[in-house]
N, C-alpha and C positions, 0 to 999 in steps of 0.2 A: 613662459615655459613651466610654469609650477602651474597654472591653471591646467595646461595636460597631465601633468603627472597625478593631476586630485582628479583630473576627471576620467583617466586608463586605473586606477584604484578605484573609484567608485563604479565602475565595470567592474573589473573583476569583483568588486566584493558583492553585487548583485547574481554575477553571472553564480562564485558560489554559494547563495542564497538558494539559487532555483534547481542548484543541483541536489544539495543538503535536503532540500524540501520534496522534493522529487524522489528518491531517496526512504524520505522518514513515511511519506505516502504508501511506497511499496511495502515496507517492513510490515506495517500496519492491515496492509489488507492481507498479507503471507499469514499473519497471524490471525484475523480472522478468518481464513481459509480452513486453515489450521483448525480454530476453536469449533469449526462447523465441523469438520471433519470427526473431532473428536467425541461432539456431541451425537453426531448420525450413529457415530458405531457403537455406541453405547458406553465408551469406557469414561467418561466425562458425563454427568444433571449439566443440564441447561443453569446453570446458576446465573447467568446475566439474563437469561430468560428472554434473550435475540434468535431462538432456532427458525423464527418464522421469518428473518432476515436473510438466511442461509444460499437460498435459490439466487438473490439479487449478491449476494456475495460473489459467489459461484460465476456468474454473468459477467461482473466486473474483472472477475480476477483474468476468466477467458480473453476479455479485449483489453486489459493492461498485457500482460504474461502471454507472448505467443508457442509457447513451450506447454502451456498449462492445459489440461483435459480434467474437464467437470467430471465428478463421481456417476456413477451411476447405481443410484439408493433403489 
């Protein structure tokens, strides 16, 4: 009986691995979304000097995000 209880915990502490992770993935490309946006419209230099990443940003965020609608520069 303890060998289920270790092994319904090591599920769940996976499952919230993949949620956490899943999660910190999104944030990360909102944000570079973000940092492209900022730098397109002028009010932000390119100071990571990624603008030419921007396009492939834009594309991923479209097929993570189905909410999401690319700029149109």
């Amino acid at each position: 009986m303890r060998g289920l209880g270790y092994a319904i915990l090591g599920a769940a502490f996976l499952a919230v691995l993949g949620v956490v992770g899943n999660a910190d993935f999104e944030d990360e490309l909102r944000e570079a979304v973000y940092y492209c946006d900022m730098v397109a419209s002028g009010a932000w230099p390119d100071y990571d000097n990624i603008a030419q990443h921007c396009p492939k940003t834009y594309q991923t965020a479209a097929e993570y995000f189905p909410d999401y609608t690319p700029p149109k520069y």
